[in-house]
Every structure is written in structure tokens, then in C-alpha cells.
N, C-alpha and C positions, 0 to 999 in steps of 0.2 A: 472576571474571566469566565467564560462561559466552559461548560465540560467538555466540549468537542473543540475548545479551542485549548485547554491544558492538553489533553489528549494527544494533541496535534501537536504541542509543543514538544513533547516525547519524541515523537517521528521524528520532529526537525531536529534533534539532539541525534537520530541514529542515521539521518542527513547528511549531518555536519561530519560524526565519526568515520562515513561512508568516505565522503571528499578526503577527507585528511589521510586515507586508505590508501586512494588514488581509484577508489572507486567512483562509479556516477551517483552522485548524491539524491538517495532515494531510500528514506526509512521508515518504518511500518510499525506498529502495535494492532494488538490484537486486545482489545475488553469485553469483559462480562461485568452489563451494571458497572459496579465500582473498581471491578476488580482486574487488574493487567494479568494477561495469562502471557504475554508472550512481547520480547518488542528486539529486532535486527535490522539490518539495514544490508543494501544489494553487496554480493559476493561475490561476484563472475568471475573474477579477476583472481583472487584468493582461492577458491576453491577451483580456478579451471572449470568451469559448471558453467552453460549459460540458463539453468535453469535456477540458478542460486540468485533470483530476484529476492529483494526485501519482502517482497509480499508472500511468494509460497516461501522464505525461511521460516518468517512469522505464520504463518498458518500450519508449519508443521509444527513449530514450539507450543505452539497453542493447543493444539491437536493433544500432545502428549500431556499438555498441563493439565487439559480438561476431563481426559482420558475418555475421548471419544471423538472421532475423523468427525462429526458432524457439530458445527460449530452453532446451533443454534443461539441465537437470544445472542449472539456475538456482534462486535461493531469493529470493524477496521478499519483503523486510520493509515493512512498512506500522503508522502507529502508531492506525490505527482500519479494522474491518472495509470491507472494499470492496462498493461498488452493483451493481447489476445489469451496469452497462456496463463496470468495472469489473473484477468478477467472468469478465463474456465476454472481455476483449480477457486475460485471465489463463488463459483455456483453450486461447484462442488461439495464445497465445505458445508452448506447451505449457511450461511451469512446472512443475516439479517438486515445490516446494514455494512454501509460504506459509505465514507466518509474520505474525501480527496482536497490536496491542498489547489493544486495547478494542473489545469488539462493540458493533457498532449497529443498536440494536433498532428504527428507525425504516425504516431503508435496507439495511442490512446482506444479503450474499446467499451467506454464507461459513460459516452456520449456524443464520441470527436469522430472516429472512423467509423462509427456502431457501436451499438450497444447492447453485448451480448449477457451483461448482468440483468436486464429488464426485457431480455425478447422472451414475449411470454408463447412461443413454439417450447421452450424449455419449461422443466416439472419446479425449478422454483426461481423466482427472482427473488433483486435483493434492490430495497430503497437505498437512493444516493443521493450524495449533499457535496456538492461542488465549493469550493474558491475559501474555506476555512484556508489562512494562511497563507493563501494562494502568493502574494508575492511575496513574500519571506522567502515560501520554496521555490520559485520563478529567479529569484536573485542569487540562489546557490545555484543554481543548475547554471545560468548566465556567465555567474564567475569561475565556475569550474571546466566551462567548453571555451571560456574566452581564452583561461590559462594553459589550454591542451590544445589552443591554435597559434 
């Protein structure tokens, strides 16, 4: 198993806990090198928040573990592309990488709608690595909009 695909496996475990919420199944870690600083999955729903995406929960967990808002030398793994808002608090952070299981051609801003992790008009981009896991996480999202229709 390759590191970015153990890593991923994480996400798909705060995925799966997301769904079984009655969340939309979408989970996130956050690593430095070997080390996991952070790892949630989407809350909207639980916290009333539509800003309580998997990906800024994880980047605020991170933030606090590393004890510093700028997440250099950091790689987040996410098990479906990230939104707009998303995408910005990912630049934000300055992130090094990112790492996505399945693009989202509705939302998506990490390659699909745009791509505002790599528009280099912005003071930092961040390298991406698409489709680790991709249908694993493709196949929960599937079953859990198939079961909510």
C-alpha cells in the first residue's frame, strides 16, 4: 500500500462515520511527513454550520495540533474534491499538497469547475494528486444519495 493510499484510507473511515451520521460522506486528514495532526469528516448537519466541511474541520484541528494557521510541509487527504470555500481556506492554510479521492463535477474547484488551489494570480499554490481511491469514495457518495432518494 502506498502512503497516500493508507492516508486515504483514514479519510474513507471519517467517510463512512460521516454517512452512518446521516452526513454527506466526505472525510479529511490532515499529515506532516509521518505524522497525522488532524483527521474529521463533514458536519453541517450536527453542528447547523454550513461551513463545517470535513476539510476546514480538519484544517482547524491541524492548525491547533501544529500550533501555527500556516500548515506548511502539510498534505491533505480528502475523499471527494473540495468547493470553493474549501479550496480558499486550502490556500489559505498554505498546503503543500492535496491529495483527492473523486472529482466533483458539480462543486468541485481543484480541477472540475476551476481551479483555484493552482491559479497562480494567488501568492501560493498547492500540488494535487487526483483519483487515490477514487471509486471507493465514488461508491459511498452513490449509496448514500441513492438512499436519500
Amino acid at each position: 500500500m502506498t502512503v497516500d493510499a493508507r492516508w486515504m484510507a483514514i479519510a474513507l473511515e471519517e467517510a463512512r462515520a460521516a454517512a452512518a451520521a446521516g452526513e454527506v460522506p466526505v472525510g479529511a486528514v490532515v499529515v506532516r511527513g509521518d505524522r497525522l495532526l488532524a483527521r474529521d469528516h463533514n458536519r453541517t448537519r450536527d453542528h447547523n454550520d454550513p461551513t463545517a466541511h470535513a476539510e476546514v474541520l480538519t484544517l482547524r484541528e491541524a492548525a491547533v495540533a501544529a500550533g501555527d494557521w500556516r500548515l506548511t510541509g502539510c498534505t491533505l487527504y480528502v475523499t471527494l474534491e473540495p468547493c470553493a470555500m474549501c479550496a480558499g481556506a486550502i490556500v489559505l492554510a498554505r498546503l503543500e499538497r492535496l491529495v483527492f479521492a473523486t472529482p466533483d463535477p458539480k462543486a468541485g474547484m481543484c480541477g472540475s469547475l476551476g481551479n483555484l488551489v493552482q491559479d497562480e494570480r494567488l501568492n501560493h499554490r498547492v500540488t494535487v494528486e487526483a483519483g487515490v481511491a477514487g471509486e471507493e469514495a465514488a461508491a459511498l457518495l452513490r449509496e448514500f444519495f441513492r438512499e436519500k432518494r
